[in-house]
Backbone as CSV, one residue per row, in Angstrom:
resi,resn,N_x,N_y,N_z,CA_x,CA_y,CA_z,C_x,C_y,C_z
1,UNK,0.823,-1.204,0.000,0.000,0.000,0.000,0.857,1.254,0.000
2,UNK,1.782,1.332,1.052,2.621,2.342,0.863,3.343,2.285,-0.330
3,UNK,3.801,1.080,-0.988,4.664,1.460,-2.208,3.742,2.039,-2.887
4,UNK,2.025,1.849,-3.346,1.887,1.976,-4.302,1.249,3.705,-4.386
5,UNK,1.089,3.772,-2.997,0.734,5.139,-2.707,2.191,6.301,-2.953
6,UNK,3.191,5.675,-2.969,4.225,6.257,-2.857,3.949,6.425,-5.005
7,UNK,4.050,5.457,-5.426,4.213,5.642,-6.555,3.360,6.488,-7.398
8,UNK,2.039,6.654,-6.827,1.189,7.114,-7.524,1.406,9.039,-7.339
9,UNK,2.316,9.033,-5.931,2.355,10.436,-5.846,3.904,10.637,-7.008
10,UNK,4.670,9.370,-7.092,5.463,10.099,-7.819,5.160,10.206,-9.469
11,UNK,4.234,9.307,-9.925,3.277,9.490,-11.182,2.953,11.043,-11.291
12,UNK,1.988,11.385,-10.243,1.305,12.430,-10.119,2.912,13.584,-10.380
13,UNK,3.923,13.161,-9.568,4.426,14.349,-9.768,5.402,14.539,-10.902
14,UNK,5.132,13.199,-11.709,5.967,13.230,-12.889,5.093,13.753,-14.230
15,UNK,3.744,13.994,-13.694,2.952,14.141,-14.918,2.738,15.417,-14.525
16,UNK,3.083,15.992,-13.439,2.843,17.540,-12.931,3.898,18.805,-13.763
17,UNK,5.421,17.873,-13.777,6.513,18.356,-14.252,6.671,17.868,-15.929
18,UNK,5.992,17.142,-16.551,5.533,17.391,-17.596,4.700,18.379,-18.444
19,UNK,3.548,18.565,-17.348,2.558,19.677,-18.199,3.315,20.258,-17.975
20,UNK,4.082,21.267,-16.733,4.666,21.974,-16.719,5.519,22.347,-17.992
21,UNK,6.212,21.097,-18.248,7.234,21.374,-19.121,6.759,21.759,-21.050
22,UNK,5.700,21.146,-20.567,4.832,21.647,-22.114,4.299,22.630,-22.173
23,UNK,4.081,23.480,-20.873,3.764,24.695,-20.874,4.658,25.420,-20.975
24,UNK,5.753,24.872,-20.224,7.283,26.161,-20.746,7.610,26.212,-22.077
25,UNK,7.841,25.096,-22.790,8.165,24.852,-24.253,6.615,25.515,-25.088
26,UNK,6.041,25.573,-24.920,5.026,25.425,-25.187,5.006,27.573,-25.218
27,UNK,5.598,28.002,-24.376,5.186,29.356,-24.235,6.233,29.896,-25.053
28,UNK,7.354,29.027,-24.663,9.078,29.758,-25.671,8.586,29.318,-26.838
29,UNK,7.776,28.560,-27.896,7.673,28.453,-28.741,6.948,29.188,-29.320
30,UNK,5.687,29.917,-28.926,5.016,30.926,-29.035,5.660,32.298,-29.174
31,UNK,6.892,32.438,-28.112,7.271,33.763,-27.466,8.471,33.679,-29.202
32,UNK,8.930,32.367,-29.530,9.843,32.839,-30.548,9.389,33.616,-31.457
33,UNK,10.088,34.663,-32.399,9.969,35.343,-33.419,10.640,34.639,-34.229
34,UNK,9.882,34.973,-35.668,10.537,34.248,-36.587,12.107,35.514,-37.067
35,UNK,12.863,35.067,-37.857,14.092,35.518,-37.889,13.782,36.715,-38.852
36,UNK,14.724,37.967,-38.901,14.823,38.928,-39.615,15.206,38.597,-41.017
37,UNK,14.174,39.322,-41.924,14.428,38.834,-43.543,15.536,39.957,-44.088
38,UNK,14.887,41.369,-43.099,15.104,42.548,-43.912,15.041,44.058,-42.860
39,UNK,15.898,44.353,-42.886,16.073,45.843,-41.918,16.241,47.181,-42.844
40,UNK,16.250,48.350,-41.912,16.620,49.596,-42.328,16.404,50.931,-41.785
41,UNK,17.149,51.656,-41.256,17.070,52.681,-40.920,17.923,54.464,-41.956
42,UNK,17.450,55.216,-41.176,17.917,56.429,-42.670,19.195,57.503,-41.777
43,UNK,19.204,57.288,-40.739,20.215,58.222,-39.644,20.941,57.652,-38.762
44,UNK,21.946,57.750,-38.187,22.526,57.444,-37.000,23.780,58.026,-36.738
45,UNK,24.024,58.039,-35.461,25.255,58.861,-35.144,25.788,58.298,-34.071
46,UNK,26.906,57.841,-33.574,28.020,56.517,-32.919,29.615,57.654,-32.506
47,UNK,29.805,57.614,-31.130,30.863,58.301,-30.899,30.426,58.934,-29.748
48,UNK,31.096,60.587,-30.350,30.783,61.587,-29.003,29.220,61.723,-28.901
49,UNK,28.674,62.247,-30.346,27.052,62.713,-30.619,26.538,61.036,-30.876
50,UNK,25.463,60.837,-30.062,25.211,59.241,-30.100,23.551,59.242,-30.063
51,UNK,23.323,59.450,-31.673,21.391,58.963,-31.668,21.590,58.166,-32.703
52,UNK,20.162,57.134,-31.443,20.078,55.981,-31.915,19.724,55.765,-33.681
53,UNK,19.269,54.811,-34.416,19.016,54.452,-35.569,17.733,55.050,-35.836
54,UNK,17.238,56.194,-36.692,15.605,56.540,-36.942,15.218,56.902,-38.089
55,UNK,14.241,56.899,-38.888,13.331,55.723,-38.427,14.101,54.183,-38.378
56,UNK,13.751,53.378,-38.019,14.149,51.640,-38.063,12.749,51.004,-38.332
57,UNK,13.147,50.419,-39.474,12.243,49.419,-39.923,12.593,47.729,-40.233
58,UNK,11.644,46.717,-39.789,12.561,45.343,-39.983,11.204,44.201,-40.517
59,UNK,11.820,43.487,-41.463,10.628,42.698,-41.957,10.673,41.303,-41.149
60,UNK,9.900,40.756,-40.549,10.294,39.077,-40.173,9.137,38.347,-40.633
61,UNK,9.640,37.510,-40.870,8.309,36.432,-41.569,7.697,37.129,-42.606
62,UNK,8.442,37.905,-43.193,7.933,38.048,-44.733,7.085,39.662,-44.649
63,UNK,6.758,40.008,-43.396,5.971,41.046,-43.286,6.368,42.603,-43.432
64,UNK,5.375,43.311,-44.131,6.059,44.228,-43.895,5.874,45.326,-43.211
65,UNK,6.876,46.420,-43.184,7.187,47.558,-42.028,7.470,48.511,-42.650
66,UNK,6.995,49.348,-42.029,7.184,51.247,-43.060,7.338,52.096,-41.851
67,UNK,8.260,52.564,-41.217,8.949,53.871,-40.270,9.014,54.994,-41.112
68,UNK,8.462,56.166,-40.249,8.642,57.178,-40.746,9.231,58.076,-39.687
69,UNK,10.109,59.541,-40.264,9.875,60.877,-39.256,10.070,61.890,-40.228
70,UNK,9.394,62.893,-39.802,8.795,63.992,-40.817,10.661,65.324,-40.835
71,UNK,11.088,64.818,-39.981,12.045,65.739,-39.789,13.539,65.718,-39.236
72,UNK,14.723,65.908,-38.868,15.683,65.451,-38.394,16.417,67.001,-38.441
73,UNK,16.148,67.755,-37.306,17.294,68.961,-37.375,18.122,69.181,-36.163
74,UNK,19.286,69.236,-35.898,20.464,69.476,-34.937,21.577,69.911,-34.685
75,UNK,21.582,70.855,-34.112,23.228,71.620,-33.715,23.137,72.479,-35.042
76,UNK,22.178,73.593,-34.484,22.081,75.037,-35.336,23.876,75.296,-35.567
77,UNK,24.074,75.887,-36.940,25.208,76.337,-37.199,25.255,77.505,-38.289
78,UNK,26.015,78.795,-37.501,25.682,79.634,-38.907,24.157,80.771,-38.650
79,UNK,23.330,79.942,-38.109,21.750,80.363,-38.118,21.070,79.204,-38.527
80,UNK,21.417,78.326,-38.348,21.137,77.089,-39.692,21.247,75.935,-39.079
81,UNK,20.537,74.446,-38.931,20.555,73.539,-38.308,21.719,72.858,-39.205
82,UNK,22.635,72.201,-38.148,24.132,72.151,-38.895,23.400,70.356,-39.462
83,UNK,22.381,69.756,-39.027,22.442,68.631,-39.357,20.781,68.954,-39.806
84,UNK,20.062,68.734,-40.952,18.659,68.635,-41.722,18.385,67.636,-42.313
85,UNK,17.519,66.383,-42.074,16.834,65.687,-43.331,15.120,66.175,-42.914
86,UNK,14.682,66.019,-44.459,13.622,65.677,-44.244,13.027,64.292,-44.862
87,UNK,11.498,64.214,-44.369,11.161,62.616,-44.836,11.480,61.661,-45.177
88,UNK,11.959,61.134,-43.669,13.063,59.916,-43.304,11.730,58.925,-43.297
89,UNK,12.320,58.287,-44.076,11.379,56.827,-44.553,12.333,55.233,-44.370
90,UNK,11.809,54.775,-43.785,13.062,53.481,-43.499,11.855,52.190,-44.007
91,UNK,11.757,51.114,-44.497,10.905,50.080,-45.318,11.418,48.992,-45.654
92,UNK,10.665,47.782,-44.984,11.703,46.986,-45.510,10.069,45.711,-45.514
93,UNK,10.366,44.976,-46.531,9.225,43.778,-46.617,10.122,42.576,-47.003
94,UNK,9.960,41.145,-46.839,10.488,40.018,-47.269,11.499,40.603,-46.903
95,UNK,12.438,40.168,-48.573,14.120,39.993,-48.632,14.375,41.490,-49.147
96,UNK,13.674,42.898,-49.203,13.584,43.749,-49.381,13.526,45.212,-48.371
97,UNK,14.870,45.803,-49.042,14.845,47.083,-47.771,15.084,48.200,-48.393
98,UNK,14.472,49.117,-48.267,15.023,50.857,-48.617,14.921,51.890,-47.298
99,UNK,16.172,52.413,-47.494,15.813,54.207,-46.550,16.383,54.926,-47.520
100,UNK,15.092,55.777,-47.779,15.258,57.092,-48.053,15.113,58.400,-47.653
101,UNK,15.486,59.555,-47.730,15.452,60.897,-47.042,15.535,61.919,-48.104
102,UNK,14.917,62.734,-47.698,14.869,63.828,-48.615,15.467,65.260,-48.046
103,UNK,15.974,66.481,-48.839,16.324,67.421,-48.458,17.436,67.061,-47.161
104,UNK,19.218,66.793,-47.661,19.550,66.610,-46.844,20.404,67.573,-46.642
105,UNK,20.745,67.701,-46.079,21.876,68.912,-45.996,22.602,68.579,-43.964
106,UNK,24.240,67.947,-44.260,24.765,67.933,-43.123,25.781,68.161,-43.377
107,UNK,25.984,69.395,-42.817,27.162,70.411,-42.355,28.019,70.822,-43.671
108,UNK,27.207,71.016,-44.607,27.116,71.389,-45.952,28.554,70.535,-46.140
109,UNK,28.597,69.334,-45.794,29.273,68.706,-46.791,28.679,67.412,-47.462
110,UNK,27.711,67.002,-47.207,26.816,66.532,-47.971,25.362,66.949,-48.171
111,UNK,24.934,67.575,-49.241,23.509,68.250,-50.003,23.296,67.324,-50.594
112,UNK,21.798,66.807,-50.775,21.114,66.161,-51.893,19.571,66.905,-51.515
113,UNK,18.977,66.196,-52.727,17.731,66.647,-53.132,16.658,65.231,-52.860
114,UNK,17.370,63.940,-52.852,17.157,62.934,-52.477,18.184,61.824,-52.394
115,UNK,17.970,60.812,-51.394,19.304,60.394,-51.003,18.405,58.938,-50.721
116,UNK,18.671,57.667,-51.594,17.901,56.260,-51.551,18.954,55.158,-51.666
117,UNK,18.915,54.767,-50.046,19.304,53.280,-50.079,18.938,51.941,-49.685
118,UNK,19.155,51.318,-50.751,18.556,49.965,-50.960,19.177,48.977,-51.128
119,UNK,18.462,47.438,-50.774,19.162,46.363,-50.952,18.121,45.067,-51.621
120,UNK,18.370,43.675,-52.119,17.310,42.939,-52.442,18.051,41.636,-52.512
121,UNK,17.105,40.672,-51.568,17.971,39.574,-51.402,18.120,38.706,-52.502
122,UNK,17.204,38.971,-53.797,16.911,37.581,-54.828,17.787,37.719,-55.384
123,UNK,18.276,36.540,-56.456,18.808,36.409,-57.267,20.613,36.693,-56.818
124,UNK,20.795,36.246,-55.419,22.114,36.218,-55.143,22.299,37.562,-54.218
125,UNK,21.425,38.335,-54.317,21.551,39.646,-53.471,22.105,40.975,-54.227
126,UNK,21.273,42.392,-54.214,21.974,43.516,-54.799,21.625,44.490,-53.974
127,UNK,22.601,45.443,-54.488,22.098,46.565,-53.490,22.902,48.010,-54.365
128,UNK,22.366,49.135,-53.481,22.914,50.183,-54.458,22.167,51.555,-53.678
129,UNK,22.625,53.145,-54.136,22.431,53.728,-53.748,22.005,54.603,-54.962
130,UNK,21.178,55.417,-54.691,20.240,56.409,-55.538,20.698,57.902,-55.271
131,UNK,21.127,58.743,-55.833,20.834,60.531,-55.662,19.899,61.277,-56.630
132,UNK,19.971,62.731,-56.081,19.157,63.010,-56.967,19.943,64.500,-56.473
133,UNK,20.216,64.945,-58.058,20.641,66.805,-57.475,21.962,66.654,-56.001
134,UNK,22.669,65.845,-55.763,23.499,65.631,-54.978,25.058,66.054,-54.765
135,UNK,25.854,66.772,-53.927,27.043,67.247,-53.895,27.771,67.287,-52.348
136,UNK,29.396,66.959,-52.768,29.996,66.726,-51.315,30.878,67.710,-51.321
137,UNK,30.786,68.676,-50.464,31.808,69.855,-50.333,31.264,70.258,-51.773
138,UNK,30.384,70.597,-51.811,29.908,71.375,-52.942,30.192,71.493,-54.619
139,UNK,31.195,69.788,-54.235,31.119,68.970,-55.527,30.313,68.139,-55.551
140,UNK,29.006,68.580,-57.340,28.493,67.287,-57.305,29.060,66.081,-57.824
141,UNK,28.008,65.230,-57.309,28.741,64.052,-57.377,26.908,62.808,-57.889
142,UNK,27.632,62.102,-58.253,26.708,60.752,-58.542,26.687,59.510,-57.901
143,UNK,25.468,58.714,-58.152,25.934,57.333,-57.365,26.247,56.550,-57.651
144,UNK,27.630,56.383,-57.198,28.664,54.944,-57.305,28.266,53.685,-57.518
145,UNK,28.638,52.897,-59.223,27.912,51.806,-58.633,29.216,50.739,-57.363
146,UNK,30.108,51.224,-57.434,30.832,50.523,-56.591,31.181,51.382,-54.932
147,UNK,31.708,51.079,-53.985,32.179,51.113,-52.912,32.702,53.004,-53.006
148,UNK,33.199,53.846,-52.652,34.005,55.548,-53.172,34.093,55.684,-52.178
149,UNK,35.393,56.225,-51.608,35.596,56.728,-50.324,36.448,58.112,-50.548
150,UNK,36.338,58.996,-50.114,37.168,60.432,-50.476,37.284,60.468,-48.725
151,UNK,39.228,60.742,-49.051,39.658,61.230,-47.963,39.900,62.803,-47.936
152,UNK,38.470,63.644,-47.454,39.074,64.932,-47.558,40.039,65.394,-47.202
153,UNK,40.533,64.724,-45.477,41.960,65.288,-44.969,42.028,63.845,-43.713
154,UNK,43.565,64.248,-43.601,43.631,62.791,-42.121,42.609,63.297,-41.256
155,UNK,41.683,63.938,-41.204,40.741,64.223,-40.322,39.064,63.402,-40.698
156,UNK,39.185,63.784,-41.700,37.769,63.168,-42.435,37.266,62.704,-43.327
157,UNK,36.577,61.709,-43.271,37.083,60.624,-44.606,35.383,60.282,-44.944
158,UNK,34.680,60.396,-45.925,33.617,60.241,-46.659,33.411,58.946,-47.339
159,UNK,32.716,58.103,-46.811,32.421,56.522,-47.714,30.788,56.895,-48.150
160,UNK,30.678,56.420,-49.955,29.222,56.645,-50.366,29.251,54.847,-50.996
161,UNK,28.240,54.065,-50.888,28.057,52.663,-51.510,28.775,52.097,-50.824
162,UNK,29.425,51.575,-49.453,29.622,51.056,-48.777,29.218,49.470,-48.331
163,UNK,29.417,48.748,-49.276,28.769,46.939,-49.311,29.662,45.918,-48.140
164,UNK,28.586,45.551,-47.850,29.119,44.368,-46.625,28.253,42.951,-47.238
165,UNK,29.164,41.792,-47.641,28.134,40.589,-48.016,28.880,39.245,-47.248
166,UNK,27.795,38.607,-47.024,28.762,37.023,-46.420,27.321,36.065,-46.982
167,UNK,27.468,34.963,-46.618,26.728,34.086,-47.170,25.426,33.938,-46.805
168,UNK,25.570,34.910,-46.072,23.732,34.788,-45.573,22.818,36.353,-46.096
169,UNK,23.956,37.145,-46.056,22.845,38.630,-46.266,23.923,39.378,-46.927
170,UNK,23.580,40.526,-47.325,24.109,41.959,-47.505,23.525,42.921,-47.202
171,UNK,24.518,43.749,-46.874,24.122,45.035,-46.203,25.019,46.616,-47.494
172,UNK,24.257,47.414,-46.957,25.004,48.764,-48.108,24.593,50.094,-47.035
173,UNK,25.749,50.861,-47.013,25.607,51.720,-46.092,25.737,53.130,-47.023
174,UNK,24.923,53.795,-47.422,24.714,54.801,-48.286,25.991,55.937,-48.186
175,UNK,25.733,56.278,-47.050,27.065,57.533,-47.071,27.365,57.648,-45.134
176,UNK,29.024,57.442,-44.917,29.350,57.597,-44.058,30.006,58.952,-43.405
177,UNK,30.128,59.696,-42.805,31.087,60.766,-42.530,31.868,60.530,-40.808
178,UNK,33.114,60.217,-41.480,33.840,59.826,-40.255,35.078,60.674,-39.561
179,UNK,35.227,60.831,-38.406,36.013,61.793,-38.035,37.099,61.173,-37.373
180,UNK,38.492,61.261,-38.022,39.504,60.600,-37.418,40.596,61.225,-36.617
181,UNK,40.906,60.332,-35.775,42.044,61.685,-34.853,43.311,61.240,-36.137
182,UNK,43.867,62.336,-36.280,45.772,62.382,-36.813,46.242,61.878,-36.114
183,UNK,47.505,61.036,-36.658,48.468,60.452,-36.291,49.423,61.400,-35.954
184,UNK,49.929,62.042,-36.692,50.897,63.532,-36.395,50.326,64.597,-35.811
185,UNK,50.040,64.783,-34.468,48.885,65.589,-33.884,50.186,67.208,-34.019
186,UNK,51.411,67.147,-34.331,51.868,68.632,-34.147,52.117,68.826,-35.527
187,UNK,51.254,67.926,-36.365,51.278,68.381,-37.881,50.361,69.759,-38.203
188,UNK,50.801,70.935,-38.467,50.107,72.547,-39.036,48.551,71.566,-39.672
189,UNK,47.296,72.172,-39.327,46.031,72.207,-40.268,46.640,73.008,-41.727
190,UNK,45.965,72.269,-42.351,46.207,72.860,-43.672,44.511,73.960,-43.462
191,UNK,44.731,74.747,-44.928,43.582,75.960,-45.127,42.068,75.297,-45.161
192,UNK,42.146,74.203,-45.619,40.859,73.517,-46.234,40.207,73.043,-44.940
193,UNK,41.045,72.508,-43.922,40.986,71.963,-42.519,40.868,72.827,-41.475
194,UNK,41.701,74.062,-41.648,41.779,74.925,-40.848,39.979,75.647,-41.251
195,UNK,39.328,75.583,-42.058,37.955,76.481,-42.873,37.066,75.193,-42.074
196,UNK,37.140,73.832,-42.149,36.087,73.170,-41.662,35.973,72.609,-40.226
197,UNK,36.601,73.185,-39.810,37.396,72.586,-38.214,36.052,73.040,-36.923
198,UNK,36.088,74.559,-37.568,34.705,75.209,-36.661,33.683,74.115,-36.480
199,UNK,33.015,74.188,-37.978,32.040,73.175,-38.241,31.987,71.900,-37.321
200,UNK,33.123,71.543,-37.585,33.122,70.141,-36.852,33.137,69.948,-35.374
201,UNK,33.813,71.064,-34.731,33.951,71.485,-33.181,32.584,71.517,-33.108
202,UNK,31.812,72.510,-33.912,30.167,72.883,-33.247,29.306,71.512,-33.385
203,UNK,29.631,70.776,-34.214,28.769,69.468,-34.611,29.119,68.885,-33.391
204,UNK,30.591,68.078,-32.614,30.904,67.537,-31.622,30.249,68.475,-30.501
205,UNK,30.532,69.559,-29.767,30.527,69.820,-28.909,28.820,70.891,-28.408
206,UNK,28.387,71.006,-29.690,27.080,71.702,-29.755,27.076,73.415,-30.112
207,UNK,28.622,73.896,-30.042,28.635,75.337,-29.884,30.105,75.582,-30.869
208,UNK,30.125,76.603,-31.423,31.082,76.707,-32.557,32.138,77.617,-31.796
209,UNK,33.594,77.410,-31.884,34.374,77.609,-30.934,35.115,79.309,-31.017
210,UNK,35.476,79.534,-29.767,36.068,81.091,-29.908,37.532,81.077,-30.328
211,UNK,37.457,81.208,-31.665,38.821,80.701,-32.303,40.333,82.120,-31.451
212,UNK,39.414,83.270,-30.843,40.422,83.903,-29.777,41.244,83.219,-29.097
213,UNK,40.022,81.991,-28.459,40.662,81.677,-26.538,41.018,80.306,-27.289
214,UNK,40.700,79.517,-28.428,40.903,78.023,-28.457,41.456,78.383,-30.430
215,UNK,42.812,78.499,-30.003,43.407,78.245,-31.751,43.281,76.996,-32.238
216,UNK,43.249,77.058,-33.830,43.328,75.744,-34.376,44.129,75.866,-35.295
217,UNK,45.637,75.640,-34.923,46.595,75.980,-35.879,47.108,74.310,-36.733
218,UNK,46.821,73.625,-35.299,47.603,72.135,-35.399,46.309,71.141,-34.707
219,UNK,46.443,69.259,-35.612,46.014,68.546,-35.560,45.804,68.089,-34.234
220,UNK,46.475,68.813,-32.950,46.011,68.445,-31.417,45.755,69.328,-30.953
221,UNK,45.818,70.628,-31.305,44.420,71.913,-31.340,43.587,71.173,-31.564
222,UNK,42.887,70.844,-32.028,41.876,70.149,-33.392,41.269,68.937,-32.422
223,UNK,42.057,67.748,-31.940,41.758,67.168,-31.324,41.664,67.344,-30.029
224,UNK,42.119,68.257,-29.079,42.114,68.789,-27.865,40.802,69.347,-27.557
225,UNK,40.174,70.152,-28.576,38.815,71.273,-29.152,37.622,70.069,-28.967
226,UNK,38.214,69.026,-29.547,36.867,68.044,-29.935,36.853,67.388,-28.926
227,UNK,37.852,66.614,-27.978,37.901,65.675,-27.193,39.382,65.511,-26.308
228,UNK,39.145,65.411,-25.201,40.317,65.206,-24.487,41.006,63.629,-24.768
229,UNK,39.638,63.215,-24.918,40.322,61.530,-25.591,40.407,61.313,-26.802
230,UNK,39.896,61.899,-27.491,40.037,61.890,-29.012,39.445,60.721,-29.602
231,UNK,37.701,60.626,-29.037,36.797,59.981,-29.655,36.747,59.613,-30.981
232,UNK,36.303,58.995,-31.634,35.686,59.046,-32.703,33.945,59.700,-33.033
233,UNK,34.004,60.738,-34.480,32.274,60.454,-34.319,32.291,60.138,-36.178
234,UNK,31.438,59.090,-35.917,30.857,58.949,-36.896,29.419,59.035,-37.483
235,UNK,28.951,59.525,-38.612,27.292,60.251,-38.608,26.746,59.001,-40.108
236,UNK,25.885,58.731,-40.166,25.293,57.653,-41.548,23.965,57.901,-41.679
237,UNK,23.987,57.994,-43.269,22.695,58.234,-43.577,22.165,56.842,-44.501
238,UNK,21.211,56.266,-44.061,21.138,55.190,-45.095,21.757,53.989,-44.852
239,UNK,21.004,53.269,-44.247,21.527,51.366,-44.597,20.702,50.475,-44.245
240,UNK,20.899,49.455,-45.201,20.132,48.461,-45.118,20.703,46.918,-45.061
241,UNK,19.955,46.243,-45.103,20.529,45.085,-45.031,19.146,43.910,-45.185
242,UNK,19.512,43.051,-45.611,18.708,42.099,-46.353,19.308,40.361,-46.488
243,UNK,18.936,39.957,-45.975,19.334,38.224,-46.012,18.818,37.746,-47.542
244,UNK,19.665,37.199,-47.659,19.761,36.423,-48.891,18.734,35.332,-49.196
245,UNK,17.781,35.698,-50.038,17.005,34.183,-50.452,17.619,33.093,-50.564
246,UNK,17.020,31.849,-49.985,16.998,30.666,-50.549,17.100,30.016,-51.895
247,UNK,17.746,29.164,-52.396,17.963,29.226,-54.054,16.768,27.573,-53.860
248,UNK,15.574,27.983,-54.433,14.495,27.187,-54.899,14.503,25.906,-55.770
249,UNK,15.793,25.333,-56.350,16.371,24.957,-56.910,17.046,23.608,-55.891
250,UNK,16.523,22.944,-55.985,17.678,21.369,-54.772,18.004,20.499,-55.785
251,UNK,18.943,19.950,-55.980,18.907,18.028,-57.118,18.315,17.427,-55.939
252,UNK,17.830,16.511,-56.681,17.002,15.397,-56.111,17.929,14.337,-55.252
253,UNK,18.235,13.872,-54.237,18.925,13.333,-53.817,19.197,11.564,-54.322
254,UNK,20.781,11.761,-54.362,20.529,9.947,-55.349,19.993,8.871,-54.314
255,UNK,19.717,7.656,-55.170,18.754,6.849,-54.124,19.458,5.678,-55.031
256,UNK,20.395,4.615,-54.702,20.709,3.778,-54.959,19.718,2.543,-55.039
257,UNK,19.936,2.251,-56.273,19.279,1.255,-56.602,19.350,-0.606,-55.944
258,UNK,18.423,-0.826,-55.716,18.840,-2.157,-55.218,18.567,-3.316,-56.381
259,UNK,19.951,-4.150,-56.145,20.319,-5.407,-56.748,19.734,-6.323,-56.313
260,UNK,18.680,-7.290,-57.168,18.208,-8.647,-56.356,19.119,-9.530,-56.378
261,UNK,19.667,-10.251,-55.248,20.406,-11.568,-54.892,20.533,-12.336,-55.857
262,UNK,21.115,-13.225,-56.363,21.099,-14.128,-56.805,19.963,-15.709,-56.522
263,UNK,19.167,-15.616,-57.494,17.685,-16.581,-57.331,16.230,-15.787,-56.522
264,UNK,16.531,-14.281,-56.599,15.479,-12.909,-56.266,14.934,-12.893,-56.790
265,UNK,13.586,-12.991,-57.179,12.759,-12.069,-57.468,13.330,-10.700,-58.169
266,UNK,13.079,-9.748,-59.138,13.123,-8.254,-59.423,12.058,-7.835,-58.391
267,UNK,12.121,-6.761,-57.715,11.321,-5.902,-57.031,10.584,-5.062,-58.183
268,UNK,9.200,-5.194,-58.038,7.830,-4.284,-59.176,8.771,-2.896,-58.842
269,UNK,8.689,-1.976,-60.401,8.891,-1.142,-60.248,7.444,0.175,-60.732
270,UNK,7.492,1.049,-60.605,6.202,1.906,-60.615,6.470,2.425,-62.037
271,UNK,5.439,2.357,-63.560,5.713,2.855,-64.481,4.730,3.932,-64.671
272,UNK,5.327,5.114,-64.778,4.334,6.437,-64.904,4.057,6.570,-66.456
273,UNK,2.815,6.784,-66.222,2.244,7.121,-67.760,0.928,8.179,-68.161
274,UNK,1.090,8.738,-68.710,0.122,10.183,-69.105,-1.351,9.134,-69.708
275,UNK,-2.477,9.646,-68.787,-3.699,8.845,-69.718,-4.313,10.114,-70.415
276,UNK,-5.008,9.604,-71.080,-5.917,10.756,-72.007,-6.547,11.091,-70.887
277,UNK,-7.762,11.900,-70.589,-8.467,12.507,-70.124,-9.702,12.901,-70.906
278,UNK,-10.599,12.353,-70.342,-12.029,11.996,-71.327,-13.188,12.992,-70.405
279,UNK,-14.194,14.079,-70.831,-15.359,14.606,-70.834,-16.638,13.909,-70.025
C-alpha cells in the first residue's frame, strides 16, 4: 500500500513536471519570433554625438514595415541647423529594404535633393544607392555603382556605396562621414581643414568655438577642441541590409538502386504514364 501510494504520488508528480514542461516549451515556442528577412534605418550617429538608428524598420516572416519621421534637425550652425533631413522613410518587406530621405543637408558637406538606399535579397543579393541633385563639399557628385571613399583630410574621410556581403545577407551603407584623430597631432592644419574645423567642433561639442581663446593651428588643437580623448564620431545616412534568399532549386537526392540476390525475385517497379483525359 505504501509502495503503491508512494508511486502514484510520484506518477502524479511526474505528470505535474511534464505539463509543466509543455507549458514552458510550449510558451518559448510561441514567445519565438521568426528571424529577420530585412532591416533599415535612414540616420545614426556613434561616438561623441550618439542617436540611436531613426526611423528603423525590420521585416520578419515576410511582413512588412514602413517607419517614418517627418524631420531630423540638430546643432544650429551659422543660423542654420548644422544637421537637416527631411522625410526619413526606413521600409523593408520580405528579402527587401530601402531608406530614403529627402532634403539633406549635413554640415554642408553633404547636399542632396534625395538620397535612396537599398538592398534585395533575390537572385544572389543587390544593393545600391540612388541621388538626386546631390554634392559633397559642394562637388556634385553621382551614385557609385561601386564602394568611393574620399579622404578629404587625415581628419575626415567620406564613404558613399559602402557593401558588406557574407553568405547569408548583404548590407550597403549609403554615405558615411567619419572623423579621425591624426596620427601627427603637431602636424600645421592645412587651409581647407583649418575652414572646416569650426564646423566640426560645433557638430561635436554643440557650440562653434572662440577661435580667440581656443586656436586651431595644429592637428592636437583640433583634437584637444573636440575631445580630451580623441573619440571618434561617426554620422550615416542610409543602410540596409537584407538576407539572402533561398535558391528554390535542390537536385534530387541519389537513391541507390537495389540489386536482387542471386535466385530474387526483381522488385515491381512503378511505371508512370500520361492517360488521355475523357469529358
Amino acid at each position: 500500500m505504501k509502495t503503491s501510494k508512494f508511486a502514484g504520488a510520484g506518477a502524479a508528480a511526474v505528470g505535474a513536471a511534464t505539463a509543466a514542461a509543455v507549458l514552458l516549451l510550449g510558451s518559448a515556442a510561441a514567445a519565438a519570433e521568426p528571424s529577420v528577412d530585412s532591416s533599415a534605418y535612414v540616420f545614426r550617429t556613434d561616438g561623441l554625438l550618439s542617436i540611436s538608428p531613426s526611423p528603423y524598420a525590420e521585416s520578419r516572416g515576410g511582413e512588412h514595415d514602413r517607419q517614418s519621421v517627418a524631420d531630423v534637425t540638430a546643432l544650429p550652425l551659422h543660423g542654420k541647423p548644422g544637421i537637416g533631413l527631411s522625410a526619413l522613410v526606413a521600409e523593408a518587406e520580405g528579402h527587401r529594404a530601402e531608406a530614403t530621405v529627402a532634403k539633406v543637408n549635413l554640415l554642408d558637406v553633404l547636399e542632396a535633393e534625395t538620397f535612396r538606399t537599398w538592398c534585395d535579397g533575390a537572385d544572389g543579393g543587390s544593393a545600391g544607392v540612388d541621388l538626386v541633385d546631390a554634392s559633397i563639399l559642394g562637388t556634385p557628385v553621382q551614385a557609385p555603382l561601386e564602394e568611393e571613399r574620399f579622404d578629404v583630410s587625415p581628419l575626415l574621410r567620406i564613404t558613399l556605396n559602402q557593401q558588406d556581403r557574407d553568405d547569408d545577407s548583404i548590407t550597403v551603407t549609403g554615405f558615411t562621414l567619419t572623423l579621425v584623430p591624426g596620427q601627427d597631432r603637431a602636424r600645421d592644419l592645412t587651409d581647407k581643414e583649418q575652414e572646416v574645423a569650426p564646423d566640426l567642433i560645433g557638430l561635436v561639442t554643440g557650440q562653434l568655438p572662440d577661435l580667440q581663446k581656443t586656436p586651431l593651428k595644429t592637428v592636437d588643437d583640433l583634437l584637444r577642441a573636440l575631445s580630451p580623448k580623441g573619440d571618434l564620431l561617426k554620422i550615416t545616412v542610409g543602410s540596409t541590409t537584407c538576407a539572402l534568399e533561398a535558391d528554390e532549386e535542390h537536385d534530387e537526392p541519389a537513391v541507390k538502386k537495389h540489386e536482387p540476390e542471386p535466385g530474387e525475385a526483381p522488385r515491381p517497379e512503378v511505371v508512370q504514364k500520361n492517360l488521355p483525359v475523357t469529358g
